[in-house]
SEFIZA-3560 file (N, C-alpha, C; in Angstrom, 3 decimals):
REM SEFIZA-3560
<numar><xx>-6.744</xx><yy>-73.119</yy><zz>-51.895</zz><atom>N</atom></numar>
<numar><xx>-7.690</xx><yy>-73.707</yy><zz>-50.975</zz><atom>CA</atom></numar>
<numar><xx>-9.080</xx><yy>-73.217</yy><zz>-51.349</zz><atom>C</atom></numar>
<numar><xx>-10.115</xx><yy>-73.988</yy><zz>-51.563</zz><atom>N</atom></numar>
<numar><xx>-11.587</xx><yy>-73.505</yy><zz>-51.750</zz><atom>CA</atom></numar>
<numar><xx>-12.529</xx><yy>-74.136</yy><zz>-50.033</zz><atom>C</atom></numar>
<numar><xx>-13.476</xx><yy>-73.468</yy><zz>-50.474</zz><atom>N</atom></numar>
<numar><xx>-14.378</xx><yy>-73.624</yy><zz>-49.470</zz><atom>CA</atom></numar>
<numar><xx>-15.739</xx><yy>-75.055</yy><zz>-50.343</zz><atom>C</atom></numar>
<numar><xx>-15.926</xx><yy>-75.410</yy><zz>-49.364</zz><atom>N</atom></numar>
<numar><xx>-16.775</xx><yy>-76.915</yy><zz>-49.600</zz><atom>CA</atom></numar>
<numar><xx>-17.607</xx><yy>-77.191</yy><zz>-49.054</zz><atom>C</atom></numar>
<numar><xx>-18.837</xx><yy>-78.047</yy><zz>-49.367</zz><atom>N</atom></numar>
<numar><xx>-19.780</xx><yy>-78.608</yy><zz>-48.349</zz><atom>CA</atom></numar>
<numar><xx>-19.492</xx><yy>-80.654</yy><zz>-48.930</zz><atom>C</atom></numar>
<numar><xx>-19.122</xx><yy>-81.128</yy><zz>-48.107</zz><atom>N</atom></numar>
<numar><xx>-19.054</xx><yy>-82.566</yy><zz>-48.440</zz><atom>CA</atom></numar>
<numar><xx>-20.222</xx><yy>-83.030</yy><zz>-47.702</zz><atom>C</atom></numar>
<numar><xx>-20.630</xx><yy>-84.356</yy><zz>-48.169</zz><atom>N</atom></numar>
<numar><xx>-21.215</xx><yy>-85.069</yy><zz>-47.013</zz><atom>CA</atom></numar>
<numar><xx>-20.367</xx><yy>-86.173</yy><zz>-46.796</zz><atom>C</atom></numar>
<numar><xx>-20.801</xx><yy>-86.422</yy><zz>-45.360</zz><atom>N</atom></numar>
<numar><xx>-19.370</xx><yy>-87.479</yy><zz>-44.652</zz><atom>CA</atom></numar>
<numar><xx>-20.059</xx><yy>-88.650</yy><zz>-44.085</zz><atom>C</atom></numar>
<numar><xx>-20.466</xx><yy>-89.677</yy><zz>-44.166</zz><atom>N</atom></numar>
<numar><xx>-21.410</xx><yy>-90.489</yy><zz>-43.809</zz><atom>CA</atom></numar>
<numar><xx>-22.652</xx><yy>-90.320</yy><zz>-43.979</zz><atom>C</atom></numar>
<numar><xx>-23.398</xx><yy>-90.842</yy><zz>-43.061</zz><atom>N</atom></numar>
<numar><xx>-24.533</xx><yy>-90.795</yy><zz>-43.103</zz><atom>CA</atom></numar>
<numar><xx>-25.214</xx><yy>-89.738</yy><zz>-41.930</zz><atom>C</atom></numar>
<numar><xx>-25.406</xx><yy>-88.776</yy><zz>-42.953</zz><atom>N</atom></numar>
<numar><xx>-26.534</xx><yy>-87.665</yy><zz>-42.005</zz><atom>CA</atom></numar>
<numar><xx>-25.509</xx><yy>-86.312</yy><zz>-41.670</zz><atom>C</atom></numar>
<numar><xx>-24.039</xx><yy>-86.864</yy><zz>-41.747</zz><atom>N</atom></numar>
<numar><xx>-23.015</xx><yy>-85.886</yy><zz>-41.653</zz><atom>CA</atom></numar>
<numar><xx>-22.616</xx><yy>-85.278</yy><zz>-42.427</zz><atom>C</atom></numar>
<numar><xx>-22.577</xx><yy>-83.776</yy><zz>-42.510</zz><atom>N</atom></numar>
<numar><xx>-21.848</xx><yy>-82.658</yy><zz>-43.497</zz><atom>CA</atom></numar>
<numar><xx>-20.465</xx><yy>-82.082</yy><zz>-43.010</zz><atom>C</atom></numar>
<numar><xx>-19.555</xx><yy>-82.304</yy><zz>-43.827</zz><atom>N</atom></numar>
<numar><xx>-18.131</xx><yy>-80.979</yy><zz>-43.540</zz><atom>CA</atom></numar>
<numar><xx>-18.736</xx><yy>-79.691</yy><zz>-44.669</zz><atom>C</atom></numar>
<numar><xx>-18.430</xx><yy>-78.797</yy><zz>-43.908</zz><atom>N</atom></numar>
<numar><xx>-18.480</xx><yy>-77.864</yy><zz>-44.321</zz><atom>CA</atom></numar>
<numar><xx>-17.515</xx><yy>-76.585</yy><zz>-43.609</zz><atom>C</atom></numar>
<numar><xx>-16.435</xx><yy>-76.685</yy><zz>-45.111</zz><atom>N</atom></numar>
<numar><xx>-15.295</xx><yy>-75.694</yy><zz>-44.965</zz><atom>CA</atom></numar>
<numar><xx>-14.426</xx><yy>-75.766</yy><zz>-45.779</zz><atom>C</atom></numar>
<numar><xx>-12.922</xx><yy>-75.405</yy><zz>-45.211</zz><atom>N</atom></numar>
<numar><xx>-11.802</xx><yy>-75.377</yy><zz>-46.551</zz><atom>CA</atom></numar>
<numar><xx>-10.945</xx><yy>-76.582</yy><zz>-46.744</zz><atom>C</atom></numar>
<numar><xx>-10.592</xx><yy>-76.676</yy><zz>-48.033</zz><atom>N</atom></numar>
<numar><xx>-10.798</xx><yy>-78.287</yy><zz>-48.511</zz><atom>CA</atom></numar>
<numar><xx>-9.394</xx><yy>-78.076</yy><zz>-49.494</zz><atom>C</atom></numar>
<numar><xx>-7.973</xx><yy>-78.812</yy><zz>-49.481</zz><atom>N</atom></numar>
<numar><xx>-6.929</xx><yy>-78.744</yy><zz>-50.292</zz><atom>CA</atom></numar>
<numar><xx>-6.574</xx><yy>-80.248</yy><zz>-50.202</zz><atom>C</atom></numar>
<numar><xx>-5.986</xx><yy>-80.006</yy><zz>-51.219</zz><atom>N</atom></numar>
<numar><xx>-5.368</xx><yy>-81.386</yy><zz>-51.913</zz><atom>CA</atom></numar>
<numar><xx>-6.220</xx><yy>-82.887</yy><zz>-51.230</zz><atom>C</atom></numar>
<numar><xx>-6.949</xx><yy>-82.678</yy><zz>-51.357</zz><atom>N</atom></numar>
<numar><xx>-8.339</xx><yy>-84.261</yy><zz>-51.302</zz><atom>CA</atom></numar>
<numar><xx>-8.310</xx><yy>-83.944</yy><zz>-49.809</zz><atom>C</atom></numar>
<numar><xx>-8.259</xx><yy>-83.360</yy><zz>-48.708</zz><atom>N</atom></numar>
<numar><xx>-8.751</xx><yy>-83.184</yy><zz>-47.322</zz><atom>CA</atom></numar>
<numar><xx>-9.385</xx><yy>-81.767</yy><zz>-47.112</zz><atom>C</atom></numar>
<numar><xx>-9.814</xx><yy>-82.535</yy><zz>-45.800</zz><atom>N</atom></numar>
<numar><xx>-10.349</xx><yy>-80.563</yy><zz>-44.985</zz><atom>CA</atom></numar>
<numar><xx>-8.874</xx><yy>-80.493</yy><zz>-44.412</zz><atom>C</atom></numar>
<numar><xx>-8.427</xx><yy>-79.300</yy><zz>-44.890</zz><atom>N</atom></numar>
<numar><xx>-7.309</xx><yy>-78.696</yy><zz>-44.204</zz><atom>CA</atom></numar>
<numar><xx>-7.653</xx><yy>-77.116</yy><zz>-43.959</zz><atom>C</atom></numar>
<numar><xx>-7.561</xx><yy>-76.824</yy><zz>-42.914</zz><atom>N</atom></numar>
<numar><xx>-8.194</xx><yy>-75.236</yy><zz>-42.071</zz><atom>CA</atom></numar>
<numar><xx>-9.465</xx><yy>-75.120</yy><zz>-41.561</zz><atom>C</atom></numar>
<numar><xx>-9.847</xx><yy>-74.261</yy><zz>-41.413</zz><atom>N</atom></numar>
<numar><xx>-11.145</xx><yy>-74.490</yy><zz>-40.612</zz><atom>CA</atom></numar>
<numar><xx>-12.246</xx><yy>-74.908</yy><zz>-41.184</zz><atom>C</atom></numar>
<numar><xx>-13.122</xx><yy>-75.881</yy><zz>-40.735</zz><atom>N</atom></numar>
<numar><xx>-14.125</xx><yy>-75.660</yy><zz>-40.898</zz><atom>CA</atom></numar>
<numar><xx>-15.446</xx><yy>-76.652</yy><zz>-40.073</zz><atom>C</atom></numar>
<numar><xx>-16.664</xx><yy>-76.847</yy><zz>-40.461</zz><atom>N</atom></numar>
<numar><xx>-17.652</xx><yy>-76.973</yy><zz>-39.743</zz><atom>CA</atom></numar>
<numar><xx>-17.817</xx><yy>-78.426</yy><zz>-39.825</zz><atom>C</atom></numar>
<numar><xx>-17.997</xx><yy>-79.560</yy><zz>-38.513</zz><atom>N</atom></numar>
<numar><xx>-18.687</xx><yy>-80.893</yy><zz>-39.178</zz><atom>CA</atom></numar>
<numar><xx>-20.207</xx><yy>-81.127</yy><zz>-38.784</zz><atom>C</atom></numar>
<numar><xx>-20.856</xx><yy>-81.073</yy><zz>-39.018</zz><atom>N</atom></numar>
<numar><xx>-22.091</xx><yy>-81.503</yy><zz>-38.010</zz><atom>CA</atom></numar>
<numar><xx>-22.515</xx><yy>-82.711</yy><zz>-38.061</zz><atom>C</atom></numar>
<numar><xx>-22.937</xx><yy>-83.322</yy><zz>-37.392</zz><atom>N</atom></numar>
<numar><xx>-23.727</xx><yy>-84.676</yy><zz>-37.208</zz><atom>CA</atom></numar>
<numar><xx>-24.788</xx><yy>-85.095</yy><zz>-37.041</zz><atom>C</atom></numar>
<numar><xx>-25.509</xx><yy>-86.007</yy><zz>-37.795</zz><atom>N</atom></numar>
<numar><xx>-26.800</xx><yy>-86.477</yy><zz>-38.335</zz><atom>CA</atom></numar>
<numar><xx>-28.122</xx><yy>-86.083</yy><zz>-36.866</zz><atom>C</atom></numar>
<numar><xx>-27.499</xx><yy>-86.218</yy><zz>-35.449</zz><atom>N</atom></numar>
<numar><xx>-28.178</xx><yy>-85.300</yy><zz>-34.555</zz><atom>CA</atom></numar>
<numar><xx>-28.238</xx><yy>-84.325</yy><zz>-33.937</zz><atom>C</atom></numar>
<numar><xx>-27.117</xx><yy>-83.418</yy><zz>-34.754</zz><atom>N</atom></numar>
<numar><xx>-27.400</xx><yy>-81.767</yy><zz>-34.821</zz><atom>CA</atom></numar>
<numar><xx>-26.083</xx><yy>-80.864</yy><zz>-34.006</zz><atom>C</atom></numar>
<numar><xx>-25.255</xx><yy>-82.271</yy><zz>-33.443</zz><atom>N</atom></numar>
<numar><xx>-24.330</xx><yy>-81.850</yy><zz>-32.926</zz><atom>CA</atom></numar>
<numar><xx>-23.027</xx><yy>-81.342</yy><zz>-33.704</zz><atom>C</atom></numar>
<numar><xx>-22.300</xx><yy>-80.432</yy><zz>-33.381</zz><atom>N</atom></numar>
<numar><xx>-20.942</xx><yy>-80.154</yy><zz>-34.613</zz><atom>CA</atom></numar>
<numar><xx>-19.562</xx><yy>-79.461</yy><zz>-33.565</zz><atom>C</atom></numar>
<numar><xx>-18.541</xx><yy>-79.905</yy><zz>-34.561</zz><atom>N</atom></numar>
<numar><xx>-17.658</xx><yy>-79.815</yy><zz>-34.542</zz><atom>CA</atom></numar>
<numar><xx>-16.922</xx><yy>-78.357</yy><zz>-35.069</zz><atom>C</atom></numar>
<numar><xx>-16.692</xx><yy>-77.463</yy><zz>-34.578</zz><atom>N</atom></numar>
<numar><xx>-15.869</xx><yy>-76.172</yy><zz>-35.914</zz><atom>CA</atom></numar>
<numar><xx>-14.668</xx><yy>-75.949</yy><zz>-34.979</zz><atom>C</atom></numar>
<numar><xx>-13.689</xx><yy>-76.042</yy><zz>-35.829</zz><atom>N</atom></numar>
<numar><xx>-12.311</xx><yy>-75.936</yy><zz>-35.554</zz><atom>CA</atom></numar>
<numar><xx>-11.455</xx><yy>-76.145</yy><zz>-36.470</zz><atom>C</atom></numar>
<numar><xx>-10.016</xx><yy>-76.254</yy><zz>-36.323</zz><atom>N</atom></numar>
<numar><xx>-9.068</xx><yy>-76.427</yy><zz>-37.674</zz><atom>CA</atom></numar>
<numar><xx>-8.930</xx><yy>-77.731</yy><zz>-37.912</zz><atom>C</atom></numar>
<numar><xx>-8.700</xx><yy>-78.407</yy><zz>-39.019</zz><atom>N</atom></numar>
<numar><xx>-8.648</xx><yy>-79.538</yy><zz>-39.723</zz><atom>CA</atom></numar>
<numar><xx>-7.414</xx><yy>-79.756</yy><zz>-40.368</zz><atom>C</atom></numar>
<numar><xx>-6.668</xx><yy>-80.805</yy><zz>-40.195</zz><atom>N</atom></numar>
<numar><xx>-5.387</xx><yy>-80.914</yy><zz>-41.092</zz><atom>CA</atom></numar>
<numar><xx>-5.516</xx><yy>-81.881</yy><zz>-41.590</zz><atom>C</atom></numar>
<numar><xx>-5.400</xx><yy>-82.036</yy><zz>-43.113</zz><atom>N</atom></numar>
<numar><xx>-5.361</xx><yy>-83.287</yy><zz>-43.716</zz><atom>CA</atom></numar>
<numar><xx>-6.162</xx><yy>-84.484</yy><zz>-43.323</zz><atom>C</atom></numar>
<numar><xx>-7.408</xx><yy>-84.325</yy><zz>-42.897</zz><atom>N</atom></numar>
<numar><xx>-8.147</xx><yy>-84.869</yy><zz>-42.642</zz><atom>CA</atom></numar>
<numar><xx>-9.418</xx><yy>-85.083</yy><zz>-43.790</zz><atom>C</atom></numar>
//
């Protein structure tokens, strides 16, 4: 598992741990108006 910064649309970043082509475990989403998400991720 590595750690990542993607961008996810428009204005949106994931930022966290990233296996086999998803965020799987924790990590950060934020959104283009500043709001975010941090929690665990499965195969997403």
């Amino acid at each position: 598992m590595k750690i990542v910064r993607i961008p996810m649309g428009i204005g949106n970043t994931y930022e966290g741990e990233w296996s086999n082509g998803a965020a799987n475990g924790h990590g950060v989403l934020t959104y283009s108006n500043g709001d975010r998400y941090e929690g665990q991720w499965r195969n997403d």
